[in-house]
C-alpha positions as a Markdown table, in Angstrom:
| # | Residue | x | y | z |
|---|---|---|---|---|
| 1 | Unk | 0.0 | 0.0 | 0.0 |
| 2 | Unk | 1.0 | 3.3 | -0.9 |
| 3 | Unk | 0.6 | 6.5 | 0.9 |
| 4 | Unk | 1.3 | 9.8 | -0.4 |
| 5 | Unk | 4.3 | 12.4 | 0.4 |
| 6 | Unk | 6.0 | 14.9 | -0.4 |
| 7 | Unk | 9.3 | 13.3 | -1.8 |
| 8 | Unk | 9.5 | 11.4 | -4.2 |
| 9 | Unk | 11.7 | 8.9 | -3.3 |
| 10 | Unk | 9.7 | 7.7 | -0.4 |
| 11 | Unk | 6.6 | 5.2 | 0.0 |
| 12 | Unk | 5.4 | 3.1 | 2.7 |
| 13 | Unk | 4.9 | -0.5 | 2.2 |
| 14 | Unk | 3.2 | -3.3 | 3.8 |
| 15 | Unk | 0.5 | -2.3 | 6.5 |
| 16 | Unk | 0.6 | -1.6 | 10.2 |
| 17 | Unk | 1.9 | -2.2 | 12.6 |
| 18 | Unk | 4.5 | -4.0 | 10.3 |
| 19 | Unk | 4.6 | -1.2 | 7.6 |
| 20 | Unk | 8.1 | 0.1 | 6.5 |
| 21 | Unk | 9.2 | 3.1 | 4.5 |
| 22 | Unk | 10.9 | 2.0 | 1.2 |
| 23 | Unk | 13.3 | 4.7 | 0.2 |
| 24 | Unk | 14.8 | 5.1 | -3.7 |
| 25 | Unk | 18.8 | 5.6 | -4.1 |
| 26 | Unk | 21.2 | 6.5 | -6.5 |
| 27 | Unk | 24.3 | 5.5 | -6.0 |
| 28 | Unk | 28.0 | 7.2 | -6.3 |
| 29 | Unk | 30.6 | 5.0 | -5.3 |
| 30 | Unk | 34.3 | 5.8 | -4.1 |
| 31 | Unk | 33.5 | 9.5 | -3.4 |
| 32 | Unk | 35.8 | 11.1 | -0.8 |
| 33 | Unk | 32.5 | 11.3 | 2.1 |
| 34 | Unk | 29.0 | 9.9 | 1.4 |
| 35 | Unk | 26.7 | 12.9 | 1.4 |
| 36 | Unk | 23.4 | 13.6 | -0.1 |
| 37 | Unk | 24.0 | 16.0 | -3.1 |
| 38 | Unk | 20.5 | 16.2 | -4.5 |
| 39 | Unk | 18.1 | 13.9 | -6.9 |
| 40 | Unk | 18.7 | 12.0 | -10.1 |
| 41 | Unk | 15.4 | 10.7 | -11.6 |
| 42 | Unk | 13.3 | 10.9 | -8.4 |
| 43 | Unk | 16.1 | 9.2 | -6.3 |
| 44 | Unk | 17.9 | 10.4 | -3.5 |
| 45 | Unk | 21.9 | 10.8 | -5.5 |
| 46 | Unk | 23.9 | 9.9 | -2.5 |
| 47 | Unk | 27.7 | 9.6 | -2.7 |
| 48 | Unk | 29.4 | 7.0 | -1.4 |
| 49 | Unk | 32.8 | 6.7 | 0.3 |
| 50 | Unk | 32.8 | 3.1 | -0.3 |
| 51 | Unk | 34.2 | 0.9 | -3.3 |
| 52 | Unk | 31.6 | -1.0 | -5.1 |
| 53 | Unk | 33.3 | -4.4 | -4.6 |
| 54 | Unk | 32.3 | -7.4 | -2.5 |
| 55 | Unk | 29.0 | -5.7 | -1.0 |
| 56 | Unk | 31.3 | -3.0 | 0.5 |
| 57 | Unk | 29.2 | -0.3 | -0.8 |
| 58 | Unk | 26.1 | -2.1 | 0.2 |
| 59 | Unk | 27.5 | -2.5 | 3.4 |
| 60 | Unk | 28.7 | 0.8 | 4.3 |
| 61 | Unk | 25.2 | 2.0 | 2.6 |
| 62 | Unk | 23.5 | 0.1 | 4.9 |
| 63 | Unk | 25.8 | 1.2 | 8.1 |
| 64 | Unk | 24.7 | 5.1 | 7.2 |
| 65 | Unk | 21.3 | 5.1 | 6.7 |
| 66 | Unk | 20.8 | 3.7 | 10.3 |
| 67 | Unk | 23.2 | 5.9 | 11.8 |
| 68 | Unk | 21.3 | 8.7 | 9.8 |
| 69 | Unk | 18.2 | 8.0 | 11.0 |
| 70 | Unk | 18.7 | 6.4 | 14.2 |
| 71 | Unk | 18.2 | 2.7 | 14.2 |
| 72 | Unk | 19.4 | 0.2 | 14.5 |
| 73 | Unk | 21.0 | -1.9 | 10.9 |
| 74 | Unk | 19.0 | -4.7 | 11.4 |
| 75 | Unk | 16.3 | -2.5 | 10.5 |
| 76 | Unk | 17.7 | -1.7 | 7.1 |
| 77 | Unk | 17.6 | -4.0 | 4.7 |
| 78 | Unk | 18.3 | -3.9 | 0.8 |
| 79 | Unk | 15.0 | -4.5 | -1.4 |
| 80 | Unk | 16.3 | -4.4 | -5.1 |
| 81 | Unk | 20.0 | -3.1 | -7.0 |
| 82 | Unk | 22.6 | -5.1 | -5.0 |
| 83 | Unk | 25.0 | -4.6 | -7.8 |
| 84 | Unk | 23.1 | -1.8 | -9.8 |
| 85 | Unk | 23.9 | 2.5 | -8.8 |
| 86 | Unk | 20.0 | 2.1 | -8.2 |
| 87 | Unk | 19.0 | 1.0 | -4.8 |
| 88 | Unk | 15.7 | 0.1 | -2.8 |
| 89 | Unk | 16.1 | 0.6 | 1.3 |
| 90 | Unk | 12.8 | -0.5 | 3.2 |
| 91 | Unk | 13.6 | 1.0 | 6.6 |
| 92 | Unk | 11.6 | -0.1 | 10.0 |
| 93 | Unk | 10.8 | 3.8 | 11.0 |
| 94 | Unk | 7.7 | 5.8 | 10.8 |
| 95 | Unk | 7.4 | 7.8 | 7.7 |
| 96 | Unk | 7.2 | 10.9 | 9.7 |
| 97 | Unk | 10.9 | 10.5 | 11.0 |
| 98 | Unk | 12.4 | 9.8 | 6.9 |
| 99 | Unk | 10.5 | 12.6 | 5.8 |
| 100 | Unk | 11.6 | 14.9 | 8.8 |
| 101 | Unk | 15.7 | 13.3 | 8.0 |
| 102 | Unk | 14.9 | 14.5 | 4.9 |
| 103 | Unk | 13.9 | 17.9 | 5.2 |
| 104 | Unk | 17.1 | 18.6 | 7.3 |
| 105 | Unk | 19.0 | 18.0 | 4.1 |
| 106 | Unk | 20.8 | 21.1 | 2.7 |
| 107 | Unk | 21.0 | 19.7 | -0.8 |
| 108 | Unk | 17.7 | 19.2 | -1.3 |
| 109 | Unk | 16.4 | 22.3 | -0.1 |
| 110 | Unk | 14.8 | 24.6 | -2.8 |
């Protein structure tokens, strides 16, 4: 089930109380600091200070995302794009607290 908001790299999916937030990624590898530095085709564009070899940049992906929004990695888990620039996240966090993340971002402010 999808619910509407305001970016477009976001949906929920599932239903409660076991619904998760499914995030849309693209992917720069072996940048110098992972940082958000805008969109690219309704994605978040994210680089990445991780090579892409052996699930490294999965990995460290992964490691992020929770530390950005504050849980745990177990409750971060790879959907689709293992090996592609294109990632799906589903993250175990209310939609509220990703969009919120989100609007802290300086790059994607207007």
């Amino acid at each position: 089930m999808n619910t509407p908001t305001s970016w477009s790299c976001l949906r929920t999916d599932g239903k409660a109380p076991n619904q998760k937030v499914v995030i849309d990624i693209s992917v720069s590898p072996n940048a110098k600091k992972t940082e958000i530095v805008g969109w690219h085709d309704g994605a978040l564009r994210l680089r990445l200070a991780a090579p892409p070899v052996d699930g490294a940049a999965n990995d460290a992906l992964r490691k992020w995302l929770a530390t950005q929004l504050g849980v745990p990695q177990s409750r971060v888990e790879l959907l689709r794009g293992a090996s592609g620039r294109r990632k799906q996240w589903s993250v175990d966090a209310p939609m509220d607290d990703v969009s919120a993340w989100l609007s802290t971002q300086i790059a994607l402010q207007n």
